[in-house]
N, C-alpha and C positions, 0 to 999 in steps of 0.2 A: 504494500500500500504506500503511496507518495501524497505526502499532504504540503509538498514546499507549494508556495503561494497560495494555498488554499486560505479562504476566509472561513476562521470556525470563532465562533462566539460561546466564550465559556462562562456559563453562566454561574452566580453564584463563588466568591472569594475565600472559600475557606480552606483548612487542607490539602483538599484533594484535587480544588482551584488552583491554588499556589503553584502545586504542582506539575498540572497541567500548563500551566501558564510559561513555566520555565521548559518542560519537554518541549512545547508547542515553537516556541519563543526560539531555541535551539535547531531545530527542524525545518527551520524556516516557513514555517505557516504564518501567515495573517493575523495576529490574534486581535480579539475583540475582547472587549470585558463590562460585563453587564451584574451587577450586584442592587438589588433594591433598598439597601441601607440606605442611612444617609452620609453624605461623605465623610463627614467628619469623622462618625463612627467607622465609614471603611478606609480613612487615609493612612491608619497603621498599617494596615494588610500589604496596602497597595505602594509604600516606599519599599517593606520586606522583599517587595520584585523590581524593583526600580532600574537595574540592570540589565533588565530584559527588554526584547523589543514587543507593545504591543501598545490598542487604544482605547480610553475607558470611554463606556456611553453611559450617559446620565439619567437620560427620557430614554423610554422602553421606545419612544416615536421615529429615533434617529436611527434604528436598528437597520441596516440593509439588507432586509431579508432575500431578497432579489439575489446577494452574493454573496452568503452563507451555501459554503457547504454541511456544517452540522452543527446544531447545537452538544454543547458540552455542558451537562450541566453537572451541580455539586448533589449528592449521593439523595440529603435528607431534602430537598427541592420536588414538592406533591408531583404528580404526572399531572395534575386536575389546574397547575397553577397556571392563570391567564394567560404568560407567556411559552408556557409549553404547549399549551392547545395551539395558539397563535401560528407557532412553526410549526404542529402535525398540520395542521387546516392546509397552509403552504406547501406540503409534502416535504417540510425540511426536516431528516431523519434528528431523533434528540436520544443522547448516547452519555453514558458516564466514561470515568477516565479508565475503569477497567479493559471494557470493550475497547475502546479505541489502543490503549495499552495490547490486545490482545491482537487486535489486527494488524499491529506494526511489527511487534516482536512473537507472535505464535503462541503458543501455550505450552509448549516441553518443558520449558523451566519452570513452570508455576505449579504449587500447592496450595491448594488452595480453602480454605475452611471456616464453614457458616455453621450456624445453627442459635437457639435461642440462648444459650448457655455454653458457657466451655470453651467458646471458639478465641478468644486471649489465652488464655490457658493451655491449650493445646497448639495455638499459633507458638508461643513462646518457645515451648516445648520440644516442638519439633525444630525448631530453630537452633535448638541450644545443644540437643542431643548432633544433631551436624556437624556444626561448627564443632564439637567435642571432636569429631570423627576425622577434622580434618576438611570438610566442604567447604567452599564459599559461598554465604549463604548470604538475602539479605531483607529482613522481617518488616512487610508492608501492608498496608490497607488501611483496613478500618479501625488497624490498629494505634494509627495516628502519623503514617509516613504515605505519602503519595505515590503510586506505584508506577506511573509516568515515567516522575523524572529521576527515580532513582536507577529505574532500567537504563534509561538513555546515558546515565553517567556510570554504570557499574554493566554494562551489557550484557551479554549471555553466559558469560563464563560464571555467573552466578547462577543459584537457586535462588527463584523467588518465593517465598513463607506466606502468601498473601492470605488476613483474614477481610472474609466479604460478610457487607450487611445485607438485608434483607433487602433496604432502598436501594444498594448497589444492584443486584439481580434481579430485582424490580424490570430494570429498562435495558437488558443483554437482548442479542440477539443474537451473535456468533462466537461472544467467551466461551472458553473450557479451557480446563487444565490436565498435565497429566494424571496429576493424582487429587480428589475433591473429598474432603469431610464433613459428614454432617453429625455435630456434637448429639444434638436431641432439635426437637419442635413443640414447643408448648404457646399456649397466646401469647403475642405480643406486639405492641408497635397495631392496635387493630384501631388505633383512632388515625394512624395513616394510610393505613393497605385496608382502611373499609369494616374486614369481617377478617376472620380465622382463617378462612379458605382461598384466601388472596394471600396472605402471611404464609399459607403454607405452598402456595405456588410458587411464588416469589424462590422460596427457599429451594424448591427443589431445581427450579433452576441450574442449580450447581452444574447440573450434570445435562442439562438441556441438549447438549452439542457433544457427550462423549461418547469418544472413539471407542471399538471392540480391544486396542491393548490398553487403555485409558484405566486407571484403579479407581473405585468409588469405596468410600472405608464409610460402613453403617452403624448405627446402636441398635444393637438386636434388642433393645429392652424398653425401647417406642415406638411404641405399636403402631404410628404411621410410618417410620421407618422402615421397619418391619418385614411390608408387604412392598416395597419397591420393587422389581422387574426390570432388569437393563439388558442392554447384551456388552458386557463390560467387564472387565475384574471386579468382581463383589465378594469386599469382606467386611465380616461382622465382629463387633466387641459386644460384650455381654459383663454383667456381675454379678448376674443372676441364673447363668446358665451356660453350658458347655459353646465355645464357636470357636472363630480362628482365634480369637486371642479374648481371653477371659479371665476372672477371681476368682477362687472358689469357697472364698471366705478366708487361706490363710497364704494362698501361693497366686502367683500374674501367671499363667500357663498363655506360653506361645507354639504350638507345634510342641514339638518334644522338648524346648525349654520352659524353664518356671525358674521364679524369684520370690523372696518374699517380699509383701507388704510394705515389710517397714523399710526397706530402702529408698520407698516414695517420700519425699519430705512435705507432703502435702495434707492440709487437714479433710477428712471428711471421706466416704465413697465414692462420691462425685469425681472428687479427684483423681480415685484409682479408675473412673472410667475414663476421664482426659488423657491419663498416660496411656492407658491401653490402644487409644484412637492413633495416640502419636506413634506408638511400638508398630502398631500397622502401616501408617504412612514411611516411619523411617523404612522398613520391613520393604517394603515395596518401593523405596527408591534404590534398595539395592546394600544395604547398611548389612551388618553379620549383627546377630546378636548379643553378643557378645563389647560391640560398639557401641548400640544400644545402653544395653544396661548400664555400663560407663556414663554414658550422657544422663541417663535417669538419675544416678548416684548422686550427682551435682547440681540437678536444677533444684533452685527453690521459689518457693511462692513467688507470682508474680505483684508489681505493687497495686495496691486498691482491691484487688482479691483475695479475702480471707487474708490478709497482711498483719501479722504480727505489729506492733506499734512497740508495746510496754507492759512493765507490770511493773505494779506502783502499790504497796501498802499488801500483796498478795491478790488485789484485780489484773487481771489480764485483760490488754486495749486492743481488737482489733477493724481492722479497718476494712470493709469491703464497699467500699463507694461504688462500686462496678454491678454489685449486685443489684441491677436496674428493672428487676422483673421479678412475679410472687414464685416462679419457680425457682430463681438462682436462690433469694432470700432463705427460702424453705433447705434446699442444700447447706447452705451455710449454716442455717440452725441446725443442723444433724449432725455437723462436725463434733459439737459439743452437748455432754449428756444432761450438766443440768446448770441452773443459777446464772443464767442468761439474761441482761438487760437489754433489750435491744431495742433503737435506734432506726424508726423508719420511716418513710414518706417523704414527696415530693410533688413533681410533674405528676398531674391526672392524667394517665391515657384509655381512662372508659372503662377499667376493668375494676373489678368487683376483689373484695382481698380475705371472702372468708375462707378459700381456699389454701391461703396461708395460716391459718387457723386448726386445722385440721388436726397437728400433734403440737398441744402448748404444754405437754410435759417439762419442757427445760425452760421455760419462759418464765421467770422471775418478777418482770419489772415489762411494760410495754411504753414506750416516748416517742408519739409523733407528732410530728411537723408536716407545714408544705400546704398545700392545694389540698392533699388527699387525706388530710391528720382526722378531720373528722369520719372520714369512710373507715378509713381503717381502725381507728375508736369503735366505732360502732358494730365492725365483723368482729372486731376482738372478745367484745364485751356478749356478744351474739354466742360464742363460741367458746363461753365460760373462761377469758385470761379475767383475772381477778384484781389485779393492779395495772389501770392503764390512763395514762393521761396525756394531753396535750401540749404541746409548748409553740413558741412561737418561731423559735428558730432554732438552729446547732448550739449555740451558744450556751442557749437556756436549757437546750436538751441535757449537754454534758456539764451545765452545774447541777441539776438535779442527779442526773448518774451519779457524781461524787460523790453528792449524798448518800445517794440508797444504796452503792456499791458497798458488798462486805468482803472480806478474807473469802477466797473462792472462787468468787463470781468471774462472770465473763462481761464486760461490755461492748455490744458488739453495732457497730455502722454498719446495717446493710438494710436500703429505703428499700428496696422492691417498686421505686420510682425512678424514672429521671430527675437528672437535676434540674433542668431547663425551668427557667421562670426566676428560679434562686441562682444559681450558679453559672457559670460558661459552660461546664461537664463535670463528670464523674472526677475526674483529677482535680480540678477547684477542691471540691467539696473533701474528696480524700485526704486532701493536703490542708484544708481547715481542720479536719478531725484530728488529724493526726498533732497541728501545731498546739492547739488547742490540750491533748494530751502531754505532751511536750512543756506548756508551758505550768500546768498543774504541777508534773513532776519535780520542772524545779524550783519553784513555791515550795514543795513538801521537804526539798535536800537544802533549801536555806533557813527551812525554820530548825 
């Protein structure tokens, strides 16, 4: 594919804009730049590229659709918004940066991995286990690096780690990778994709365009998962039953190798199912097992996920700001058996939270915040937690925890919301919690 002189308008400045802007910029394409902020708020963005060649439009009016070749647009940008209808009406195809990343450079090198949960985790994972082994590898998407331009400046000689969101796969047409993970599928994100059943399209996605040598690595233990049918390498992890790579409760069985457990330095079940995902993608890029395990041995938590912080007086602080959905939240309360404080709410996205409710065995103390403080008050209280109340921000949340926390306990950050509204993202808010612990602890070592 040749895009020198082509005019492509990328719409939306964030990330995966940026990045596009500089591949585009590089490549000698046309660029446009179209962001509906207002300038002020976008003039930071837009000095961070200042180097590059391209031209910003202000009025959606000035736009030359006449010589557009495609819109670019940024991942979380609705298909419904004004301007993307505007260019379908026109017949001007509207594409995110993977796709177009995908039609320049192929998919051999990419791995690729979505799903509602896990897909950080397992992104990292498999990254780390590589690099361990000796790969050059280099860890992109929705993980917060733009997958453009890091190709254009690290070329093929890399492996690309890419995790994709749901919005990303939303608008593919000819992406695919050689090897694609789907973590799990539970609701989420249904106040943008509509309903469940567009979330779960979107997602499966993944695999829309894969080839018969092409690997697809599944969760044999969701049940939409499940029942997938490709004509592709298909393998399954499980931790609840015999597959290619499985737990059995005390060993990681691969083929004829096993490990124990506790090599994983990871809290929770969950986790031993992320590793597993990753053992099969290293697995299938061609790694010995034995490589493998090595790489397991050393990865730890990633930050914002189940993250260790502190422990302060005999509470233990952790921080899972990434847990942005009622199924990651609920994972992360299983890690730990009891004397749980936890710390949730945010962004509304329409969903209901007494299914977070479900096992409040280890839930001590319940503190929310946000848009959704009262929803989730209300499923709690619904679902017999006994101690639950409101506050009006993190702040207040984690003076009240101080309080109630005793010898034992866990305090744990995980909203089962977005941060949007309160924060810029999950890292904002992780990075409050955690200074916010930070600066408790040294209040308590100067008295």
């Amino acid at each position: 594919m040749e895009i020198k002189d082509k005019k492509i308008l990328v719409f939306g400045l964030g990330i995966s804009g940026k990045s596009s802007v500089k591949a585009l910029s590089n490549l000698g394409a046309k660029v446009l730049i179209f962001d509906d902020r207002e300038y002020e708020e976008l003039r930071e963005d837009v000095y961070s590229i200042d180097e590059y060649e391209f031209d910003i439009i202000q009025e959606d009016v000035d736009i030359p659709w006449s010589e557009l070749y495609c819109v670019l647009k940024s991942p979380g940008i609705k298909l419904e918004n004004g301007l993307i209808q505007e260019a379908v009406s026109r017949g001007i195809e509207v594409i995110t940066d993977i796709e177009l990343a995908y039609r320049l450079y192929g998919g051999d090198k990419f791995i690729s991995i979505t799903g509602t949960n896990g897909k950080t985790t397992v992104t990292s994972a498999i990254a780390h286990i590589l690099e361990q082994s000796g790969e050059k590898v280099r860890v992109v998407g929705n993980i917060g690096v733009g997958l453009l331009s890091e190709i254009y400046n690290y070329g093929l000689d890399y492996t690309y780690v890419v995790e994709v969101s749901s919005f990303q796969l939303e608008s593919i047409r000819d992406f695919r990778s050689k090897i694609s993970i789907i973590t799990n599928i539970t609701p989420d994100h249904l106040d943008w994709h509509g309903n469940f059943e567009n979330y779960i399209n979107a997602k499966k996605n993944i695999y829309k365009n894969i080839k018969e040598d092409d690997y697809l690595i599944l969760n044999k233990d969701d049940e939409i998962l499940n029942k997938i049918n490709v004509n592709a390498n298909v393998k399954y992890f499980s931790i609840k039953e015999k597959s290619d790579c499985y737990y059995d409760g005390e060993y990681i069985i691969n083929a004829e190798n096993k490990f124990e457990r506790d090599i994983i330095n990871l809290v929770g079940d969950h986790n031993v199912s992320n590793i597993l995902s990753a053992i099969l993608a290293c697995n299938s890029f061609g790694l010995k097992f034995n490589q493998i395990l090595e790489g397991i041995k050393t990865f730890k938590s990633i930050e914002h996920r189940i993250e260790f912080v502190s422990e302060i007086d005999g509470v233990k602080y952790y921080n899972d700001s990434k847990g942005t959905n009622i199924d990651s939240t609920k994972k992360a309360l299983s890690g730990f058996k009891k004397n749980v404080i936890l710390i949730a709410g945010g962004y509304d996205k329409k969903i209901e939270f007494d299914e977070l409710f479900e096992d409040t065995s280890n839930i001590k103390y319940l503190i929310s915040l946000g848009e959704t403080a009262q929803k989730i008050n209300e499923a709690a209280k619904r679902n017999k937690v006994l101690n639950s109340l409101i506050v009006k921000d993190l702040d207040e949340a984690m003076e009240k925890a101080f309080d109630l926390a005793e010898k034992g306990d866990v305090v744990l950050l995980s909203p089962a919301c977005a941060s949007w509204g309160i924060y810029k993202n999950y890292i904002e808010r992780g990075n409050h919690f955690k200074n916010i612990v930070y600066a408790y602890e040294k209040k308590k070592e100067e008295k």
